[in-house]
Every structure is written in structure tokens, then in C-alpha cells.
N, C-alpha and C positions, 0 to 999 in steps of 0.2 A: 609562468610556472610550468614545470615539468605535467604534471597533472592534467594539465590542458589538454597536452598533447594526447591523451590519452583519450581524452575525453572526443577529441577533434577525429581521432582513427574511429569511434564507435560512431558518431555522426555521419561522420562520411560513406560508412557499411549500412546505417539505416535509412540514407539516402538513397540508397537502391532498392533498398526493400519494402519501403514503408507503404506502398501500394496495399498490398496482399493483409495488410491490418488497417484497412480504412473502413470495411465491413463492421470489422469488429469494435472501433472504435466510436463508431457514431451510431451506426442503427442495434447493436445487443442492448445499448444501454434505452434508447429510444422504447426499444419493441419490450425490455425487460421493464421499464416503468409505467409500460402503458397498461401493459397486461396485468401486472400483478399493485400498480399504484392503484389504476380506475379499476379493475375488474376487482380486486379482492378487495379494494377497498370502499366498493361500493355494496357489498355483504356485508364490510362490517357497519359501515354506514356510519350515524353521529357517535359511535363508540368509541371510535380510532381514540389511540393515545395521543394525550394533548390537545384533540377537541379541535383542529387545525384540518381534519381530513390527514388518512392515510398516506395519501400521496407526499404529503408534502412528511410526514414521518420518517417513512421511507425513507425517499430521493437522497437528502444526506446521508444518511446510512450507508447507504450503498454506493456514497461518493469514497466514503473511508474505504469502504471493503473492496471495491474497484480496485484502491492505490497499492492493498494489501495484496489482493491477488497478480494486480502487474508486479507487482516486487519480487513476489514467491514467486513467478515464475520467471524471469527474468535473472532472478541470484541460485536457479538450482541448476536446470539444463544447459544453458548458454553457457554460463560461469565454469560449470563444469567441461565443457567445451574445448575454450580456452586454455585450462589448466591441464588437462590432460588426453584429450583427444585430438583436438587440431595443434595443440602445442603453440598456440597463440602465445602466452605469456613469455616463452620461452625466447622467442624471437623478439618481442616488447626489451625483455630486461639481459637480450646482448647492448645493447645500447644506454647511455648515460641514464633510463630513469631507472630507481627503486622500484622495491617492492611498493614502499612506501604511497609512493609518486602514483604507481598504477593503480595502486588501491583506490588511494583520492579520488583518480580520474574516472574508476567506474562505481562509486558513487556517487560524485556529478551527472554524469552520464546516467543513472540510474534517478536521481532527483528528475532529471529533464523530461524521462518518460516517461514518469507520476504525473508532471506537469500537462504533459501533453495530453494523455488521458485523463484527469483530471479535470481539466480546463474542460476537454470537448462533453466528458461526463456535466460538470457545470452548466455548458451552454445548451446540453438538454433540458436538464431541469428548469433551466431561465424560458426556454424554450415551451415546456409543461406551465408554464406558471410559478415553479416554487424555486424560492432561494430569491426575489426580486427585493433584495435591502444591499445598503450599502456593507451588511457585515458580509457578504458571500463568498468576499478575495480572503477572509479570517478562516473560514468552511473553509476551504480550498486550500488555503495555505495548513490548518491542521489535517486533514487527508492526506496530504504530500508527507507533512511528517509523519503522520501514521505509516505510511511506506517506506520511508525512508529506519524507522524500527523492526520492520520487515524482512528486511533489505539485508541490513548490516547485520541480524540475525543469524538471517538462513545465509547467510554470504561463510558466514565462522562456520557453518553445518557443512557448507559444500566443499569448504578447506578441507574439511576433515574425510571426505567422501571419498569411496574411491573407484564405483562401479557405477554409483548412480539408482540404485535400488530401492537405494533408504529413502529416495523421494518420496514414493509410492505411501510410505508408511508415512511420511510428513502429510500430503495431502490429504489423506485419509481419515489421519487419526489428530491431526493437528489445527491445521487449514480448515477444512471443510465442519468440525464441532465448531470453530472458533466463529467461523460464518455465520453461524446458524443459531447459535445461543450468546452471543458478547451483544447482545440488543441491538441487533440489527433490525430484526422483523418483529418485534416484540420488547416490550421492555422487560428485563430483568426480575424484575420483583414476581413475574409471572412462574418464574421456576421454583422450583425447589428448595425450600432457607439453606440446607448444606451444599447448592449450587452455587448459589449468590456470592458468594465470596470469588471461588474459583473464578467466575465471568470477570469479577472487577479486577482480579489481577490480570488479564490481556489486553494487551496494548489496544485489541481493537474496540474494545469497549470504550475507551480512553477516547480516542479517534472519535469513534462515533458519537460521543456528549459532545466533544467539541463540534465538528461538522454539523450536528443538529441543530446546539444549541446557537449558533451561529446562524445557520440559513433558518432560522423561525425566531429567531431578537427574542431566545428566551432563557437563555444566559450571558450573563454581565462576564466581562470583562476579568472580576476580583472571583468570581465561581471558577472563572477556566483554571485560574495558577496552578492547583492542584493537579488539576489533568496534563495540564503541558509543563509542569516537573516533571511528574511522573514520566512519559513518553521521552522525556528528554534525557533524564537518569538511565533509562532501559539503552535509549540508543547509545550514548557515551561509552558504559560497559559493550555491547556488542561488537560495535565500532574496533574497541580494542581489542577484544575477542579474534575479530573475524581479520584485523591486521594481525595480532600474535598466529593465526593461521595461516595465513596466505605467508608467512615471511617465515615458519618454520616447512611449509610446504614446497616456495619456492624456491628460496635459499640457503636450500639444504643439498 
């Protein structure tokens, strides 16, 4: 498929670079669960939610939110990039693929670097102790979908961009509440009754029961449906969103 190819030109550009994010990739996540699994989670002590220790609450958490924030940042600056700076796409779609085709292929391409951070995020945590069941590849595999909702999200946002500024206000005002309060470090019911609603509509919250309840065997199988409709419905609509952008933005 045309796709591919697209996907094979972003491989190839990340084969040269992938040095300069090996830091980031293994030890943020190491030195970020060590410090704030065992340190804060040895204050809270037998309180931790779920009675499993903090660490292991955490860790998934921050497997979804990992894939969320490779995604955000991966579908704002770069993306924009291509579209309008280095005129990447421009040069893509003199040649037989689509818009269509290109779209595909960067998010394939964009799956793959969920993957990849994802996985080495996992093999910390296997690494710490937590996540050692056979559901961990289910964690792993809902994290990636959590980015992959992300993804195709902010991907329709950055169609529509045209300076790059509005990021700012995404990260700020969108991104970083969403980090912070969709139960990542905390369960939800902790906030505010007129909050709790708002959390449960973000995907990352979604992301995160699944990832958890997955790396701690404390949700079945017939519990997740609900969560991965939902994340699946979100991404569909997006998806076509972020294609109706990119294909009123490039071939026009």
C-alpha cells in the first residue's frame, strides 16, 4: 500500500535521529517512577489506592500518559513542519500517493512510536516489579490506543494551525490539566462531584483504567468494553476530522 511508503520515508528520518531520544526514552521514565513511585509512595504508605502500593498504581498510569504525551507532541510541531514549514507534504503528494495514503502512513508511523516508547516504558516497569502478568501486552496495547486518540485528535488541530501558537494554549490548558487530574496520580472520586464527570469524558482517563486495570489483574475483560468503545468511537470521529483537514488543507 501506498501508506507504507510513507510510513518507510518517516523510519528512515528516525533512523538517523533516534540516538538524541534514547535518554529520554529509558531513563525519564526509570528516574520518574523511581522517584515519585518509591519516594512518594512510601509517605503514602499502606494507603496507596488499591492496597497494591503506589508504585504499582502509578506505573500504568503513566504508561497511558507517556503514549498521550508522545502523541501531543509528535502530531503538533513536526506535523506542522511538514505542512507548512519544510513543505514536506508538498513534495510527498507530487507523486502518485493521497492525501489519503499520507495520512494513513503517519499514523502508522505514529502508532510505531507509541510502540516503541511504550514498550521501553513497560520494560521499566517489569524492570521496577510492576506489570509482571500475562495481561501486560492488554496495558500496553490500551496505552498505544490511548495515543493513537491523541494522535488523530491534535493531528485535525494542527490542520487547522497556521503559526503554531495555539500549541502553547493546548499544552497548557488542555494537556497538562488532563495529566494531572483524568486519575493518573490519584483516583478521581478524590476531586470535586462537579469535576468527576468532566475527567471521565477524556480519553486519558479511559487509557488509564484500562492500562491499570490490566497491569494489576483488577479488571476483567467484560469491564474494559465500555472503556475501549469509548476510546475507539473518539478515535473514528477524529480520525475523520483530522483526514477532512489535512485534505481541505492540502488539496486545496
Amino acid at each position: 500500500m501506498r501508506a507504507n511508503r510513507v510510513f518507510y520515508r518517516n523510519a528512515r528520518v528516525y533512523a538517523r535521529t533516534w540516538r538524541s531520544g534514547v535518554f529520554f526514552s529509558f531513563f525519564q521514565p526509570l528516574l520518574f517512577l523511581s522517584a515519585i513511585g518509591f519516594g512518594v509512595g512510601k509517605l503514602i504508605g499502606a494507603d496507596a489506592p488499591g492496597g497494591r502500593g503506589y508504585l504499582a498504581f502509578l506505573a500504568p498510569a503513566l504508561l497511558a500518559a507517556a503514549c498521550m504525551q508522545t502523541a501531543t507532541f509528535e502530531s503538533t510541531y513536526p506535523l506542522l513542519g511538514k505542512i507548512q514549514w519544510r513543505r514536506t507534504y508538498e513534495a510527498i503528494l507530487a507523486t502518485p500517493i493521497s492525501v489519503k495514503d499520507l495520512f494513513a502512513g503517519e499514523i502508522r508511523w505514529l502508532a510505531m512510536r507509541m510502540l516503541m516508547v511504550g514498550g521501553t516504558f513497560a520494560a521499566v516497569m517489569l524492570l521496577l516489579g510492576v506489570g509482571r502478568t500475562p495481561w501486560m501486552a492488554a496495558s500496553l496495547f490500551a496505552a498505544i490506543l490511548t495515543g493513537l486518540v491523541f494522535a488523530t485528535a491534535i493531528s485535525a488541530f494542527t490542520a487547522r494551525s497556521k503559526t503554531g501558537s495555539e500549541f502553547n494554549w493546548l499544552f497548557r490548558f488542555v494537556i497538562t490539566p488532563m495529566f494531572l487530574f483524568s486519575g493518573t496520580f490519584f483516583p478521581i472520586d478524590r476531586l470535586p462531584e462537579y469535576l468527576q464527570p468532566v475527567a471521565i469524558l477524556t480519553p486519558l482517563y479511559h487509557g488509564v483504567i484500562l492500562a491499570r486495570g490490566f497491569a494489576t489483574e483488577t479488571l476483567t475483560a467484560y469491564e474494559s468494553v465500555p472503556h475501549f468503545a469509548y476510546l475507539l468511537l473518539v478515535f473514528g470521529a477524529a480520525y475523520w476530522l483530522a483526514l477532512r483537514g489535512f485534505t481541505k488543507r492540502l488539496a486545496s
